[in-house]
N, C-alpha and C positions, 0 to 999 in steps of 0.2 A: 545453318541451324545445327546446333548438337545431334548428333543419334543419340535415339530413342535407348534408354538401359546404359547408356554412357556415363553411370550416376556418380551422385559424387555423394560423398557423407554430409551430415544434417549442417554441422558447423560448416564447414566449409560452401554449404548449398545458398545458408545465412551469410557468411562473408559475401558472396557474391553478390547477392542479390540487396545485402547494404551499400555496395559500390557503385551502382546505379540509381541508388537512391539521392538526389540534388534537392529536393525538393524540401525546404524547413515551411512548416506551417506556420504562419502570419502570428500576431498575439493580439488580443482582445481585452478590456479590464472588461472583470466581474468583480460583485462581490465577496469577500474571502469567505462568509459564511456561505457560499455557496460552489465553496471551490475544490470540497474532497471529489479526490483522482485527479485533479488537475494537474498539469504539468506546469511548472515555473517558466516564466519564457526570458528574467532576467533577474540577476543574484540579488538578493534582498538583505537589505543592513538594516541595525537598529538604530532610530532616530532619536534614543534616548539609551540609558542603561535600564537594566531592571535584575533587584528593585530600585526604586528612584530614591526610596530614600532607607535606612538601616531600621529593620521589620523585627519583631517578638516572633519566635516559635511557637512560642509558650504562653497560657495564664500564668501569671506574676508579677514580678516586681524587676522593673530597667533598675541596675546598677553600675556602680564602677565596680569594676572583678577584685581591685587590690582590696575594698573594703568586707567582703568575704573569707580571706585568706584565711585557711587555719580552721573554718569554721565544724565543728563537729555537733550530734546531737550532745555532748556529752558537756562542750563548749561552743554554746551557738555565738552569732555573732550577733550585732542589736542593730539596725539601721532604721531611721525617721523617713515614715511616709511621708512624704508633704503635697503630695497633690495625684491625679488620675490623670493616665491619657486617654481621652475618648475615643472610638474607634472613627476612621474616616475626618482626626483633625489632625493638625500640626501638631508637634511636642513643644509647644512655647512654654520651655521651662527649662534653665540651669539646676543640674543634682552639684552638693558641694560632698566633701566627704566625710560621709556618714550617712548617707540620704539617698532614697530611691521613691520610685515612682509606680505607680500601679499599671501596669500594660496589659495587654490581652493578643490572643493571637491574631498574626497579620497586620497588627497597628502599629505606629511608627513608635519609635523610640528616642530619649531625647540623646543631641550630638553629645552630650558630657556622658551620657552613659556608653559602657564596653560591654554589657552583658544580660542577660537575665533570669535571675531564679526563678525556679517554678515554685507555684503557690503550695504545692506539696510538700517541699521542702521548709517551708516556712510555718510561724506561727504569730498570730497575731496577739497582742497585750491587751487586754482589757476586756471592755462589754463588748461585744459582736453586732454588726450588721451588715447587711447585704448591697454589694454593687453588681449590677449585670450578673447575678446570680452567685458570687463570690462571695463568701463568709469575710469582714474584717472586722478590725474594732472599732467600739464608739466610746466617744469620752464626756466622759458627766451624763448620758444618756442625749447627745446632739443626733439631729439627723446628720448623714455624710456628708454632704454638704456644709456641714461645722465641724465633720470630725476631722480636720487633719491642723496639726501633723499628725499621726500614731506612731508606736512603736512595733517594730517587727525584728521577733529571732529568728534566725537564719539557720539551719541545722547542717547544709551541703555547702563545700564550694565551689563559686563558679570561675573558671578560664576568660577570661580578656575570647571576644568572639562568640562566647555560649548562644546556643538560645538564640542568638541573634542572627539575619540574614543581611550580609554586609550590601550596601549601594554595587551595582556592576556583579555582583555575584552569580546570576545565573546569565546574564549577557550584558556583556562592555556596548558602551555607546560606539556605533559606526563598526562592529562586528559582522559579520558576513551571516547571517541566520539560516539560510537559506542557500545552493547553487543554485543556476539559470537547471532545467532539464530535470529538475527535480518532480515527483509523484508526490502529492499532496496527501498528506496523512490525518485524522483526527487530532492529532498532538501538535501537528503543525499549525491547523486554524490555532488551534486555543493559543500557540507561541506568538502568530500573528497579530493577533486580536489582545494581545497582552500588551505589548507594544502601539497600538493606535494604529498597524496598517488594515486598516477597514475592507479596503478594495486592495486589487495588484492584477498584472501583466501575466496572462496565462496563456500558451500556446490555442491555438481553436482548435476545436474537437476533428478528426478526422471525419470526413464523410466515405463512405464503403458502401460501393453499389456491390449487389449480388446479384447474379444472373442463374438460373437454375433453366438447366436444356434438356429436350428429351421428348419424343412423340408419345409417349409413354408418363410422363409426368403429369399427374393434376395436382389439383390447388387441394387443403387439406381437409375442407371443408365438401367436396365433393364425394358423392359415393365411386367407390373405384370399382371399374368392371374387369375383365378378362383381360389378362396383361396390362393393367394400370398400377399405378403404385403413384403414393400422395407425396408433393414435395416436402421434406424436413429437412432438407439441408439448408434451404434458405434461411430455417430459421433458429436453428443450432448456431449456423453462424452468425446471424444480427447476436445473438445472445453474447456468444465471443467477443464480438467488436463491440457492443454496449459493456462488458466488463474487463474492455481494454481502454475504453476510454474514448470509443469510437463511436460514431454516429451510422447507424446501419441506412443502406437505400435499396429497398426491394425492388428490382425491376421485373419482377414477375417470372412465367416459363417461356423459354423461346423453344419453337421448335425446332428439330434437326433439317435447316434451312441453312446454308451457309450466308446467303445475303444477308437473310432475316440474324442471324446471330451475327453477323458482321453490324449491320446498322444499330441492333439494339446495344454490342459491345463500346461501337464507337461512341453514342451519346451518352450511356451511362460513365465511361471514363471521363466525357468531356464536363461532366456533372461535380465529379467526384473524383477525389484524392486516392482512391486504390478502387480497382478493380477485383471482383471474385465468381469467374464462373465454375459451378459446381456440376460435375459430370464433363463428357468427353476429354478424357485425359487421355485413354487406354489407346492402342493399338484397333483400331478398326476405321473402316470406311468413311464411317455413319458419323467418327469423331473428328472435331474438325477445330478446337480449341485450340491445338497448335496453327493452324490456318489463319484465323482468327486474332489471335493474339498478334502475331507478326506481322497483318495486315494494318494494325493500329497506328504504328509507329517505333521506331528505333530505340532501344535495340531489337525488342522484340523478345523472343523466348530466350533467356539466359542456360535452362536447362530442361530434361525430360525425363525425368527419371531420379529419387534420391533413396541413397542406402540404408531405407527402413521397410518395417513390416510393422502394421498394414500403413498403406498409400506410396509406395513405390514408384508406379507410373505420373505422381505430381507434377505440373507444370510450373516453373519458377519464371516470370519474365519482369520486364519493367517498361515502360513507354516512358518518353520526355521527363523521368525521374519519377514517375508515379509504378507502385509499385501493381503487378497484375498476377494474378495467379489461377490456376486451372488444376480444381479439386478435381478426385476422384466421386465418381456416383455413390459409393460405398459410404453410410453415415459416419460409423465409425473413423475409417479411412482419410475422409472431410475433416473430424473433428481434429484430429490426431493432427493432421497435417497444415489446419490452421493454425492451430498450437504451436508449429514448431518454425512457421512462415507468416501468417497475416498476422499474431499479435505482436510479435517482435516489430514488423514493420509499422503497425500503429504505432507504437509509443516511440520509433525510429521517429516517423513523420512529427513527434510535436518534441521531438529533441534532448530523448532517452538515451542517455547512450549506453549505461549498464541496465540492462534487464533486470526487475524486479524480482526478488528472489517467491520463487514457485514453495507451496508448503512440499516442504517433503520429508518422509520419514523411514526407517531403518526395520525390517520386518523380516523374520523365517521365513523361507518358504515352504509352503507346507507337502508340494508334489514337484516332481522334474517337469521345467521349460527345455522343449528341446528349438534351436535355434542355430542359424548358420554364419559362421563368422565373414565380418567384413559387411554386415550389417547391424542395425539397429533396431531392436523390438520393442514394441511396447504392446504390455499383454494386459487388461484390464482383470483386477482384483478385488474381494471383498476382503477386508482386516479385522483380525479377530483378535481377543488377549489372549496373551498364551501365555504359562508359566514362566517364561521368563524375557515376555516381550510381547508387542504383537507380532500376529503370524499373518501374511499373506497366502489366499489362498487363491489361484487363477481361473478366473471366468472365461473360459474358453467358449469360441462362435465363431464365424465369421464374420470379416469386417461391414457385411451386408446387414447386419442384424445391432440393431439400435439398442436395445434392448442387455445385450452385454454391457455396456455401458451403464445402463440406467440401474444394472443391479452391481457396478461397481462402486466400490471409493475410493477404485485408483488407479494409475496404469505402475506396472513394474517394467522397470525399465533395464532390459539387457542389454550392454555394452558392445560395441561396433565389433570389437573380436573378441566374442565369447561363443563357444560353439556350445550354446543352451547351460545350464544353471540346475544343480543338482538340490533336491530338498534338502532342507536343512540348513542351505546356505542361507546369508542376509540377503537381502533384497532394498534397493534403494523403490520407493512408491513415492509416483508425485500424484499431488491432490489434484483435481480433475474437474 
């Protein structure tokens, strides 16, 4: 087993403990309305182009572009109505030249037209009436229905393409839409569901058992007496792993019992796809998570210790490909080092393999971080506008105190060799 403080820095603590990681999670079909966060489990192509067929941008009139040419308010151009296209039908109708047709937006156009003016640009000849709320002419006082052909001037001209949305333009038929490992966005159902893939092939949720240890721990609902303190790491973390895309599994507090945390460890891994006990990390007697862990299965504890402030003493290991880790008791500590170990390995397990990019933003600082090189800090912030930016201002606590946290909206993060950060300077802040 590594010694204990033998740490290695954050990237490098995550390569390792992805190298151990064998384990791809199975894929399940749901359906795509029900699949934001989902992870893709294989590449998705388009089973037709889209659009299917050549679409109006615009209210107006489908044309051929060369019968526009030239056209000015000053010298418009004259083209015959001869018919409407309804919204939601075919365009069954040849324009010859001289001749267009009444379109509207999103409706198809017909294949002899290349373009289409907007109704703005144009004007109609004669007495007026209304289609789909469109002013046009009526002749001898006909309903529309008997009014066509009409006449229409043209005042702008249009380009061969105007206006119009070509077949295959926003996706060619049998295009790749999608990778396998992809993270399911809003934009992505609506691209799915544009194309007819109704259902698809999505990684299954991780399961993540938490174990929370401690003679000392109750449950939160409890009145706490003389040296008790209510568990909340159990449930900082389900929160974590619910917006990693993971499915959390409570196993309640086990006491500081080595059998008793051996058995409960063993069955919740055999449950579940990662394991997460929170507390005995640290150096002492009492802690036995390193014990624990290595008794599971091979390889067992990968590390003991990683080059940040706070959670330091973290536990990095892995069993049979499932990934196990051994938070610090410290809330903050836990949260932090979840963060930077259990959610990366979530979306590892359903076959992520570039991490999602974290909100992050650029801020003053508003007092000195003082901090020691050849580690990593992350100091939780409140963000304020500042004359010429926001400013980060640092919430200082320690990492025992939840609270810091909750009055953050962000952690700043000091870089592995930076011996603390003078006010004034930027500050990189990830959202939290």
């Amino acid at each position: 087993m590594p010694e204990f403080f033998n740490v290695l820095p954050p990237d490098e603590a995550r390569t390792l403990l992805f190298q151990h990681l064998t384990a791809v999670l199975p894929a399940e079909t749901i359906a795509t309305q029900a699949a934001l966060g989902r992870v893709t489990a294989v590449p998705l192509a388009a089973p037709h182009p889209l659009p299917q067929f050549q679409r109006s941008t615009m209210d107006g009139y489908a044309v051929r572009a060369s019968d526009t040419h030239g056209a000015t308010e000053s010298l418009p151009a004259f083209l015959q109505v001869i018919a409407e296209v309804p919204m939601g039908q075919a365009a069954n109708l040849s324009l010859q030249p001289g001749q267009a047709a009444i379109v509207h937006t999103g409706g198809m156009i017909p294949d002899t037209a290349d373009a289409v003016v907007p109704v703005e640009h144009t004007q109609v000849m004669g007495e007026q009436f209304s289609v789909n709320g469109k002013q046009y002419a009526a002749i001898d006082g006909q309903p529309p229905i008997a009014a066509f052909p009409f006449e229409i001037e043209i005042f702008k001209a249009v380009a061969a393409g105007q206006h119009v949305l070509q077949i295959g333009e926003d996706v060619a038929q049998n295009a790749e839409v999608l990778p396998a490992g992809h993270i399911l966005k809003p934009q992505d159902l609506g691209g799915l569901l544009a194309l007819g893939i109704w259902q698809l092939l999505v990684a299954r949720q991780p399961q993540v058992g938490i174990l929370a240890t401690g003679d000392e721990v109750i449950p939160p609902e409890q009145t706490a007496g003389p040296g008790q303190i209510r568990d909340i790491n159990s449930y900082t973390i389900a929160g974590m792993v619910q917006k990693a895309g993971g499915i959390p599994k409570l196993g309640g507090i086990i006491p500081d019992r080595l059998a008793a945390l051996q058995t409960a460890a063993a069955h919740m891994l055999s449950a579940c796809d990662m394991l997460v006990l929170s507390a005995g990390s640290s150096v002492s007697l009492r802690d036995m998570t390193v014990q624990v862990i290595d008794s599971l299965g091979s390889p067992g504890v990968l590390l003991h210790g990683v080059a940040t402030r706070p959670g330091k003493p973290t536990i990095v290991g892995a069993v049979n490909g499932k990934p196990v880790l051994g938070l610090p008791g410290n809330p903050v500590s836990a949260m932090v080092q979840f963060d930077m170990f259990g959610v990366p390995a979530i979306y590892r397990l359903q076959g992520v393999q570039t991490m999602p990019r974290q909100g992050v933003v650029w801020a003053r600082l508003s007092q000195n971080i003082a901090s020691e090189s050849g580690r990593e800090d992350y100091v939780p912030a409140r963000l304020e506008d500042g004359p010429d930016g926001l400013v980060a201002t640092p919430v200082f606590g320690k990492s025992n105190l939840i609270y810091t946290l909750v009055h953050a909206d962000g952690l700043i993060k000091v870089p592995l060799n930076k011996g603390g950060v003078m006010a004034g300077a930027w500050v990189e802040v990830r959202f939290f």
